[in-house]
C-alpha positions, 0 to 999 in steps of 0.5 A, a space after each residue: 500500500 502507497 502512502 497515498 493509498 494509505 490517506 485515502 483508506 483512512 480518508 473513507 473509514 473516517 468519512 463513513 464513520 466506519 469505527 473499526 480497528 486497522 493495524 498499520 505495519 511498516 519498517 521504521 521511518 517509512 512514514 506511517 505516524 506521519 499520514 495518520 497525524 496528518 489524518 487526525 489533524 484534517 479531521 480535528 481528531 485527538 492523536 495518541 502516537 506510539 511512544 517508544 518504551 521508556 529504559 529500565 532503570 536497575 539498582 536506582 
């Protein structure tokens, strides 16, 4: 799937109000975060991106 196909699908669920779960895979840095942000932001909808775990921090 192009990044665009990956707008327009995320385009369609949003505009027919499909509320359904998509997993979005893909090798770091393709962009994947990048197009849904741009998604939420189009459609005034909060986004919660991944955030990478936090260190473990051992004998503090």
């Amino acid at each position: 799937m192009t990044p665009a196909d990956l707008k327009a699908y995320l385009d369609n669920l949003i505009r027919k109000n499909l509320q359904i779960s998509t997993m979005i895979w893909g090798p770091p840095g393709i962009g994947k975060s990048s197009i849904v942000r741009q998604i939420a932001q189009e459609y005034d909808i909060d986004f919660k991106g991944s955030v990478p775990p936090k260190p473990l921090s051992v004998g503090v």
